[in-house]
PLY file of the C-alpha trace (Angstrom):
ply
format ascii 1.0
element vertex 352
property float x
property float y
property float z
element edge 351
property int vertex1
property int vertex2
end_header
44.09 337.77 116.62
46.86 341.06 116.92
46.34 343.98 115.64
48.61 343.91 113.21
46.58 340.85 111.41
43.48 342.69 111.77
45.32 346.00 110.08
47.01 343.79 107.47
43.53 342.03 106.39
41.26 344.95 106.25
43.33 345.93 103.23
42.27 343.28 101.42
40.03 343.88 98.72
37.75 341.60 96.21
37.66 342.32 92.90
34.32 341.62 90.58
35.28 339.57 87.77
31.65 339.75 86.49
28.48 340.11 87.73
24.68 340.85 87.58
22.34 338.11 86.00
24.30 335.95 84.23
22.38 333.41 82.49
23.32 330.12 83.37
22.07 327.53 80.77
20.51 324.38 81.87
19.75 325.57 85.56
16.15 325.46 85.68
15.15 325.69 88.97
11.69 323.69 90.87
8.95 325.69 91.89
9.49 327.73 94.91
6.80 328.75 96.72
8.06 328.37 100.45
11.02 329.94 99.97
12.10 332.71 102.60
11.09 336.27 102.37
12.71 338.44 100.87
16.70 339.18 102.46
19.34 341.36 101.09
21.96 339.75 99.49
25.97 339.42 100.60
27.90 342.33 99.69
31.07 340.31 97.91
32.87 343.39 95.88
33.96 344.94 99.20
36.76 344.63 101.48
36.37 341.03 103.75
36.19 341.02 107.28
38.94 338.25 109.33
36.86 336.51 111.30
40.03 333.42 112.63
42.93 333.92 111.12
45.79 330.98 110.94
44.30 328.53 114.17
44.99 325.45 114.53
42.79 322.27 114.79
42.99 318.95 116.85
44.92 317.58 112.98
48.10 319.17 112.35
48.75 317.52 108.92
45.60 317.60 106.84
43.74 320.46 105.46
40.03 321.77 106.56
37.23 321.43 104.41
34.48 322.78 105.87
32.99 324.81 108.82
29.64 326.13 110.46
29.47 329.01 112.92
27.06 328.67 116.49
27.46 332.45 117.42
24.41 331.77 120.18
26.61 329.12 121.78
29.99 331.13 121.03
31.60 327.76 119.02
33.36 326.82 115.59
33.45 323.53 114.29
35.44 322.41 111.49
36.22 319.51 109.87
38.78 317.76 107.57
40.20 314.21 106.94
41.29 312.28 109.79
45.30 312.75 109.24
47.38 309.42 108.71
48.93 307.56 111.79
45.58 308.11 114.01
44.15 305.02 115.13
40.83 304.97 116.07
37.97 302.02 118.15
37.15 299.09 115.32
40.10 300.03 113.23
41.58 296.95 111.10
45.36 296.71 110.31
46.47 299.40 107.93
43.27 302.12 108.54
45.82 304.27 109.85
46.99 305.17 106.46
46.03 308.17 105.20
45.21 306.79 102.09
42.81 304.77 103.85
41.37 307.70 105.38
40.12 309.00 102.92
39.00 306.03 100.49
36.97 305.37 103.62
35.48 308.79 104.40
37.33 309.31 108.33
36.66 312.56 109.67
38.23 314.54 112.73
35.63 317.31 113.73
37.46 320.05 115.82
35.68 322.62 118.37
36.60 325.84 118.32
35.39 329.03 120.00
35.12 332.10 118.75
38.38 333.46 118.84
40.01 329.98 117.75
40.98 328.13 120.88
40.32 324.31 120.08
37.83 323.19 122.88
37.38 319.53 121.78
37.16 316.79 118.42
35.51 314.27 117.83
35.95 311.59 114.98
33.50 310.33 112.70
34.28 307.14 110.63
33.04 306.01 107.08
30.85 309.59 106.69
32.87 311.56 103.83
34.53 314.52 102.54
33.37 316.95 104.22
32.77 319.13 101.78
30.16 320.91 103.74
28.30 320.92 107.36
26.08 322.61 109.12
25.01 323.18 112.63
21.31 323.46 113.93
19.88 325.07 117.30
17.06 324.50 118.79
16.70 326.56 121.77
19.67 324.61 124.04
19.88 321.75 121.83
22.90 321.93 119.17
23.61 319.34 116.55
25.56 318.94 113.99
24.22 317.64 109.95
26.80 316.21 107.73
27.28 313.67 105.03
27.63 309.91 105.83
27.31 306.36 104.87
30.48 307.09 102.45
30.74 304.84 99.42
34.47 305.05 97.71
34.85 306.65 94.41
38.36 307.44 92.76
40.69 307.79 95.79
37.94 309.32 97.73
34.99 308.48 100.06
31.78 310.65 99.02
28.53 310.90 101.44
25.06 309.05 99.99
22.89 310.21 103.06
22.50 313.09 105.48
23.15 312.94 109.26
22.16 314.96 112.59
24.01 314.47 115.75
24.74 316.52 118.64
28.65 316.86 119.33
30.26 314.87 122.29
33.89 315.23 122.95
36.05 312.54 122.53
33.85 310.13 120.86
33.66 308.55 117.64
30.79 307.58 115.56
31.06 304.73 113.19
28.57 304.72 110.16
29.15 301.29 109.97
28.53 300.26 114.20
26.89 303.24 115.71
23.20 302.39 116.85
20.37 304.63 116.28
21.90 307.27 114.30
19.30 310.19 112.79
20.23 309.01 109.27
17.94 311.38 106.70
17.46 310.42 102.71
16.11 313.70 101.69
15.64 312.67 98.00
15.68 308.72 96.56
18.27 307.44 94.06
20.99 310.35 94.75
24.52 310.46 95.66
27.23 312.61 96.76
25.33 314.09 99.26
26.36 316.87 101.55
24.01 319.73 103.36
24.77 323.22 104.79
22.05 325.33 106.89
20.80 329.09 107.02
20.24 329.55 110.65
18.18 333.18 110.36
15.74 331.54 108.20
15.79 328.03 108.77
16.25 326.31 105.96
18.79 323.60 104.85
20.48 323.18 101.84
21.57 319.44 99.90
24.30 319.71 97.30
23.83 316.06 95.39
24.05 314.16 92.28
21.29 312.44 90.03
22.29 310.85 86.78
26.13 312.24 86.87
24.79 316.39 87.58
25.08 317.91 90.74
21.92 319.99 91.74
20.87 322.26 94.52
18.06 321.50 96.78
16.75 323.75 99.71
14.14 322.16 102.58
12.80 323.68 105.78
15.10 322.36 108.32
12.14 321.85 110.96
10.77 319.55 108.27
14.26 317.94 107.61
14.40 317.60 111.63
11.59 314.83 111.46
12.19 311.62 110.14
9.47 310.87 107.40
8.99 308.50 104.55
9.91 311.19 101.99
10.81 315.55 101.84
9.75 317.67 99.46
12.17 320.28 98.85
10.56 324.36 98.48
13.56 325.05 95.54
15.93 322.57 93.41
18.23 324.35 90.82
21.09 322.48 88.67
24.27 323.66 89.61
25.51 326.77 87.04
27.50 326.27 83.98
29.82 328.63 85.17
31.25 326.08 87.72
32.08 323.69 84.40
34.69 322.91 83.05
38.03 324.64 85.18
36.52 326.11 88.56
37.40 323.35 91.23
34.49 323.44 93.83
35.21 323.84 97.63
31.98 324.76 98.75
27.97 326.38 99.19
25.57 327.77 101.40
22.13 329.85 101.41
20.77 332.79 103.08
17.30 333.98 102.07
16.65 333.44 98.38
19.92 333.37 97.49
22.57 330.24 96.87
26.17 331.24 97.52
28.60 328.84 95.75
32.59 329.25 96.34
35.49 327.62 93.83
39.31 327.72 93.29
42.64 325.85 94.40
45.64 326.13 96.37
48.65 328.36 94.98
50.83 326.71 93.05
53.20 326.82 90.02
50.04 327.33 87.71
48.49 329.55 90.34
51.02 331.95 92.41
50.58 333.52 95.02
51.82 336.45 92.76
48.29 336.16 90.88
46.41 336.54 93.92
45.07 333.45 93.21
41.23 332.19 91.52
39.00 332.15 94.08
35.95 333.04 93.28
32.26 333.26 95.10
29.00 332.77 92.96
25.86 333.91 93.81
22.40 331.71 92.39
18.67 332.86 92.50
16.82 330.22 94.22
13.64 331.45 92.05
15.37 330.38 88.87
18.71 328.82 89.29
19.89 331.72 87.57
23.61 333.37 88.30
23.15 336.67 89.57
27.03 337.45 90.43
29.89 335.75 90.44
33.04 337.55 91.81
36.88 337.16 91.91
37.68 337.55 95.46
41.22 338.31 96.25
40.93 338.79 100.10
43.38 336.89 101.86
45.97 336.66 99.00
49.15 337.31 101.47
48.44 334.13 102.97
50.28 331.13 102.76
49.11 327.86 100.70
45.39 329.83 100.43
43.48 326.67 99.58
39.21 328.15 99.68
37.54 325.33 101.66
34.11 326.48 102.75
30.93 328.60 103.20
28.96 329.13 106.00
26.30 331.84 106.80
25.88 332.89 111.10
24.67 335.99 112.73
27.45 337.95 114.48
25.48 338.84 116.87
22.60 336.32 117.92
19.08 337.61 117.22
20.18 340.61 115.02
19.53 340.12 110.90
21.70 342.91 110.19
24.33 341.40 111.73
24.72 338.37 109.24
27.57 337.06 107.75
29.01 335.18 104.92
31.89 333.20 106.09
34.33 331.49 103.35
37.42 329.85 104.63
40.95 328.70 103.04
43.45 325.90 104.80
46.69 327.94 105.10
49.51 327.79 107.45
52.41 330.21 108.89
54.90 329.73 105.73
54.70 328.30 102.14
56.64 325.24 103.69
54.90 322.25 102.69
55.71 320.72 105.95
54.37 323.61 108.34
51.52 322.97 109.85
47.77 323.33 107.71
45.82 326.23 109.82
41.84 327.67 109.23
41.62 330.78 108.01
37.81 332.34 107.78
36.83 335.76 106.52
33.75 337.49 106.03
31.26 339.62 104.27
28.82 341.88 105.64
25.21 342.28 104.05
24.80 344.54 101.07
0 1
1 2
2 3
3 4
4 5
5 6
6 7
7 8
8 9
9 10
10 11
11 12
12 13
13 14
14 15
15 16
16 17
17 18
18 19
19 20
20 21
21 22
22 23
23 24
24 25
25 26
26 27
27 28
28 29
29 30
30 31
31 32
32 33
33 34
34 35
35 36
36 37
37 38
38 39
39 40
40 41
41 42
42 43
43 44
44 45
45 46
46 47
47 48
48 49
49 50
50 51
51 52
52 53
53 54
54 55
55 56
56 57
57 58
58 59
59 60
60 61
61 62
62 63
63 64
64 65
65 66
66 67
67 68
68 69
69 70
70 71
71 72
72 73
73 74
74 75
75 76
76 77
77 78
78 79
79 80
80 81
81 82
82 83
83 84
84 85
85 86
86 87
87 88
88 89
89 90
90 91
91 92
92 93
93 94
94 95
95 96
96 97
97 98
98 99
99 100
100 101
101 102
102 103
103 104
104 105
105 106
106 107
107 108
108 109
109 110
110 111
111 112
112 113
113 114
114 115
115 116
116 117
117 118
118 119
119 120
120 121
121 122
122 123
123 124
124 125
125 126
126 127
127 128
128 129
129 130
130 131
131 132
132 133
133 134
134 135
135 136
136 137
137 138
138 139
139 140
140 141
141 142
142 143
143 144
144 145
145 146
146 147
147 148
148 149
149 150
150 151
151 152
152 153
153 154
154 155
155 156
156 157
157 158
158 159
159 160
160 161
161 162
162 163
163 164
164 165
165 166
166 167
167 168
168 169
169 170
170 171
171 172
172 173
173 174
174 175
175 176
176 177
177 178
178 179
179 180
180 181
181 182
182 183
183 184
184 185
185 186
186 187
187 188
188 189
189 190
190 191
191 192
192 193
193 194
194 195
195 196
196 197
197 198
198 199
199 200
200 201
201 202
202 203
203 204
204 205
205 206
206 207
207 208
208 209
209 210
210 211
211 212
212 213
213 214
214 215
215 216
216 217
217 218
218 219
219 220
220 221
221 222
222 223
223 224
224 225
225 226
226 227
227 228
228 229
229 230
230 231
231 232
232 233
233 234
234 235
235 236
236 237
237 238
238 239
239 240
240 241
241 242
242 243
243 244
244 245
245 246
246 247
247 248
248 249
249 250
250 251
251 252
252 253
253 254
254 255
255 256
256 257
257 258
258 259
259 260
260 261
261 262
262 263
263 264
264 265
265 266
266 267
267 268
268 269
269 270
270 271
271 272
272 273
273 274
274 275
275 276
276 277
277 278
278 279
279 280
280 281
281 282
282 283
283 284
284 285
285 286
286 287
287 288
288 289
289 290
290 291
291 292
292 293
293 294
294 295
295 296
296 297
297 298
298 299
299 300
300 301
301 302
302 303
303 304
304 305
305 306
306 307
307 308
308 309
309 310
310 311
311 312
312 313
313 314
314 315
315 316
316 317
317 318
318 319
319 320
320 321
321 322
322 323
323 324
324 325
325 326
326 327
327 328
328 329
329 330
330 331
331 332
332 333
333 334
334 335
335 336
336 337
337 338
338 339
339 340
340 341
341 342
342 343
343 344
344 345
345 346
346 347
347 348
348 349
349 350
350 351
């Protein structure tokens, strides 16, 4: 990144659109007795942080969706939906679409280090949105957990199980082909499934539906790790009322006792760039499934398109607590010219 994008982004401010304990109605929360200790929250009133700024990933064409943060192992990955023209092993006539794409659930996972230099992809067929993902290390061993087994709904594929894998470049899994795949069902009879992790306290979160409401549920990952005939999560809270009705959802994660949801949409005629746009980042009490904040943020707002796409949660520097971040991402790209290439942004807030 130059200097001057680091000197135009610390100037970027967040500004509270309302905050401390805001009753949510209906967001009862299960008991919680193994959740972590105690952590201080995400400071996200002040000024964000750029963490990459405008990089580019192996798909020129489609927009990210989500990302997760190895700072031990000095990588990025990101993911979005596999762009149109690509054609992959096992495809039929016509999968290239991009249409297809996504009915289907295609994904194009990108590697990235630290500073945004694309190291790798892979592809990963029939899985789903990728609305979230999350990466888990275990001394050397890295893998990746994401959605899968899609099942089409609207014009979309949407994840019904959980997945761990470790990331080879150049490869492609197939939900539908790929032996011996870590497949997890965390909870029975629940869909829309997608999972993010807190790597300082080792936990993993599942955003899923049950009976048409999306809820919240928060394991141990060294639990989730295992494959056994049934989880039992330490927290499950319905997601807030203050996500109803308007606020389009683009993504979640957890640190501590706290879940961090984020919501808004790409500028547009209804929401220019002149606005500063309507992103805004929530913050839930694991304890109750109460809100606690929920903040516009208006960091980033010179950037083009400025479509929010993603939480994650990483330690800047390995080992350190204090040194824990809040990462929350938008798919942007060097103009507002529809045809310019979509980029990753990610910025970041420090602990309160």
């Amino acid at each position: 990144m130059t200097e001057l994008s680091r000197r135009a982004f610390v100037r970027l401010g967040g500004a509270v659109a309302g905050a401390g304990a805001l009753a949510a109605a209906g967001t009862t929360a299960a008991p919680a007795a193994g959740l972590p200790g105690r952590a201080r929250p995400f400071d996200l009133t002040t000024p964000a942080e750029p963490f990459l700024v405008n990089v580019g990933l192996h798909d020129q064409r489609t927009i990210m969706q989500s990302f997760a943060v190895d700072s031990p192992g000095g990588h990025v990955y990101v993911v979005q939906i596999t762009q149109g023209g690509t054609i992959l092993p096992g495809d039929a006539p016509g999968d290239e679409a991009y249409a297809r794409r996504v009915a289907r659930g295609d994904l194009t996972l990108s590697k990235l280090d630290l500073t945004g230099n694309l190291l790798g992809h892979m592809y990963l067929k029939r899985f789903g949105h990728g609305v979230a993902i999350g990466v888990e290390r275990s001394g050397r061993d890295v893998h990746l957990w994401t959605e899968v087994d899609a099942v089409t709904e609207g014009t979309s594929g949407w994840g019904t199980r959980l997945l761990r894998f470790p990331f080879a470049d150049g490869t492609v899994i197939d939900a539908d082909t790929t032996p011996d795949l870590q497949r997890r069902e965390l909870l029975p009879g629940v869909d829309r499934t997608t999972c993010n992790v807190d790597p300082v306290h080792r936990t993993l979160v599942m955003r899923y539906r049950r009976d048409g409401a999306f809820r919240y549920a928060l394991f141990d990952l060294d639990d989730v790790r295992r494959e056994r005939p049934a989880y039992v999560p330490v927290a499950d809270v319905a997601q807030p009322d203050v996500l109803s009705g308007g606020p389009v959802f683009q993504g979640y994660a957890t640190y501590g006792r706290d879940l961090y949801l984020y919501d808004g949409q790409i500028y547009s005629d209804t929401n220019p760039p002149s606005g500063q746009g309507n992103a805004h980042l929530t913050r839930v009490d694991w304890r109750t499934g109460a809100v606690a904040e929920r903040v516009r943020t208006t960091d980033g707002h010179e950037l083009h398109r400025r479509e929010p796409e993603g939480l994650g949660v990483w330690l800047a520097s390995p080992g350190r607590r204090p040194t824990a971040r809040l990462g929350f991402a938008f798919g942007t790209s060097l103009t507002a010219d529809p045809d310019d290439d979509r980029l990753c942004t990610i910025l970041t807030k420090r602990l309160g």
